[in-house]
N, C-alpha and C positions, 0 to 999 in steps of 0.2 A: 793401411798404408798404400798411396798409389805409387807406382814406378813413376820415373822423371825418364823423358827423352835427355838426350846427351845434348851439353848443353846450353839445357832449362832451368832458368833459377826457380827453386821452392817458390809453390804461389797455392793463390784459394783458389777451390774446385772450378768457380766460377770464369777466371781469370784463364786460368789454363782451358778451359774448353773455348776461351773467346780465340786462343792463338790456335786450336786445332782446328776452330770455325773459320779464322784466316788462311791456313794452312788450302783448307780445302775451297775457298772461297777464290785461292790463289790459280787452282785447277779448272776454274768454271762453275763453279758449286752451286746453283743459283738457290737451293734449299740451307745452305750455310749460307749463304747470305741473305735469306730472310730472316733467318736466325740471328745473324750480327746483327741486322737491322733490330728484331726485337728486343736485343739485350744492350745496345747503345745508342738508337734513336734517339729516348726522351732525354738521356745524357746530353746527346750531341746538342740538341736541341737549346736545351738549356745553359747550356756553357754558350753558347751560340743569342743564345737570348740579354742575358746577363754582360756581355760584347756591344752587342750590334744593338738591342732596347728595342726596336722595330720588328713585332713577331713576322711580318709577311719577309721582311729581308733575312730572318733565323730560319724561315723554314727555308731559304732558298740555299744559307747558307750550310746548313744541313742536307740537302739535296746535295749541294757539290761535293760537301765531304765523302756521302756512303758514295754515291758514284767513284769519287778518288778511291775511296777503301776498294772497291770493285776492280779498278783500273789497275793499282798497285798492290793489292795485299801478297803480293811476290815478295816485295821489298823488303817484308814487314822481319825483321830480324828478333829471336827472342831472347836471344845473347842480349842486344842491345838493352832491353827492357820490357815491361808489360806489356800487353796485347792493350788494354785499357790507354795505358800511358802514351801509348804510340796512335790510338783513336784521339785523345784531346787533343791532344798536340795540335796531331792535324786541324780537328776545328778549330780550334786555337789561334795556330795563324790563319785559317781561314777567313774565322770573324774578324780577328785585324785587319786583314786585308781590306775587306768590306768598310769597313770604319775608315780606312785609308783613303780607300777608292771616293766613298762619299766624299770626304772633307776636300781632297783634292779637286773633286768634281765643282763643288759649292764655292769653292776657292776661285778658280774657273771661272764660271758664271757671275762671281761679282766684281772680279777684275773686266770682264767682257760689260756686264752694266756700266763699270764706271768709265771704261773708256768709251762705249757707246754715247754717256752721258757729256764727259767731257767733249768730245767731238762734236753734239751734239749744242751744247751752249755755245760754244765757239761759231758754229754754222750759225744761229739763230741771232748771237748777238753783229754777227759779220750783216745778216739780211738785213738787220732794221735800222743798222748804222746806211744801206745802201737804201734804202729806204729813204730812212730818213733825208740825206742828201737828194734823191730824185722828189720830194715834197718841197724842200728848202726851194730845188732849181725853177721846178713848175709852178711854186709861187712868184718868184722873183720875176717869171715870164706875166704876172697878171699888172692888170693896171695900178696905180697909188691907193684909186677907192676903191674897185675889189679885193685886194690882197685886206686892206683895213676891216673890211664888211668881211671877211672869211677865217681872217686870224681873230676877233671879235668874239665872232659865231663858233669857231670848232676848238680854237687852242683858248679861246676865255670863258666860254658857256656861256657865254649871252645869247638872249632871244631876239630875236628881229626890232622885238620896239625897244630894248635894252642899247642893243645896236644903233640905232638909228637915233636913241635922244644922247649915246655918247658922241657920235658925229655931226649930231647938228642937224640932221636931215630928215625927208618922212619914211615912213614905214616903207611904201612902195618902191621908193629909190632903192633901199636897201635890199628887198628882196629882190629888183633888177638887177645890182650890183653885183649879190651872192651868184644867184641864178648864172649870169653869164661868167662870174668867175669861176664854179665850179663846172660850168661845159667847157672852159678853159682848161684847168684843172684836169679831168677826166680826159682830155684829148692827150695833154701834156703827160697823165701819167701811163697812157694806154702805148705811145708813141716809143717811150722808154720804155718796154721791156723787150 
């Protein structure tokens, strides 16, 4: 039968030496706390794994915890409950944490995408609408038979000689016609911006 410190609720041999490991861990004890670490690591871990799913974010999340055991095992009350029970705990919300932090993060970033995106249509459809209008103007600035020969050619797909037997005219007028409508054009839209 082992004696009980005053109190210590009855526990297994195991359990109780992890609160005398805290005890002294709580002093500096860096040998007790290799020790916590060997007898709750793969625990931590794994509750930590089974949370979080992502083994590189479990080991880290494990890392915070023994560091925290390091930091606080002052805290650690045995009134309160287990030496064990007060180790998951802690990773416990730890790995929530973590799970938190992610979603919140990812939450984040796709509110920042859609608004990036919204703004972004917006800009885009505002350009082409002013676009648009500065094409409309610099046509309207061309003659009767180059605007004909260019609206033909670019907004109908017609080819030159497509061009030219819907106008009635030859080939070579038509590429005159484009020709100097489009140095027209190109001055007109060069002048706008």
């Amino acid at each position: 039968m082992t004696a009980e410190l005053p109190g210590e609720r009855p526990t297994s041999p195991p359990a109780r030496s992890l609160a005398g490991l805290l005890a002294k861990v709580a002093r500096g004890d860096e040998a007790a706390f290799a020790a916590v670490y060997d007898q709750v690591g793969a625990l931590v871990f794994g509750l930590a794994r089974r949370v979080v799913k992502d083994p590189a974010q479990s080991e880290e999340v494990t890392q915070e915890v023994l560091l925290e055991v390091w930091r606080s095992a002052s805290r650690f009350d045995p009134v309160q409950g287990s030496a064990r029970s007060w180790l998951m705990t802690m990773a416990h919300r730890r790995a929530v944490d973590r799970v938190r932090s992610a979603q919140a993060s990812a939450e984040r970033e796709a509110r920042a995408t859609l608004a990036a995106t919204d703004y972004d249509v917006v800009v885009e459809e505002v350009e082409a609408r002013l676009e648009a209008q500065r094409v409309r103007r610099c046509l309207d600035s061309l003659t009767e038979l180059q605007r004909e020969s260019v609206t033909l050619a670019y907004y109908g797909g017609y080819t030159y000689r497509e061009v030219a037997g819907l106008l009635g005219v030859a080939v070579g007028t038509v590429k005159t016609r484009m020709r100097d409508g489009l140095i027209r054009m190109r001055d007109c839209m060069g002048a706008g911006q």
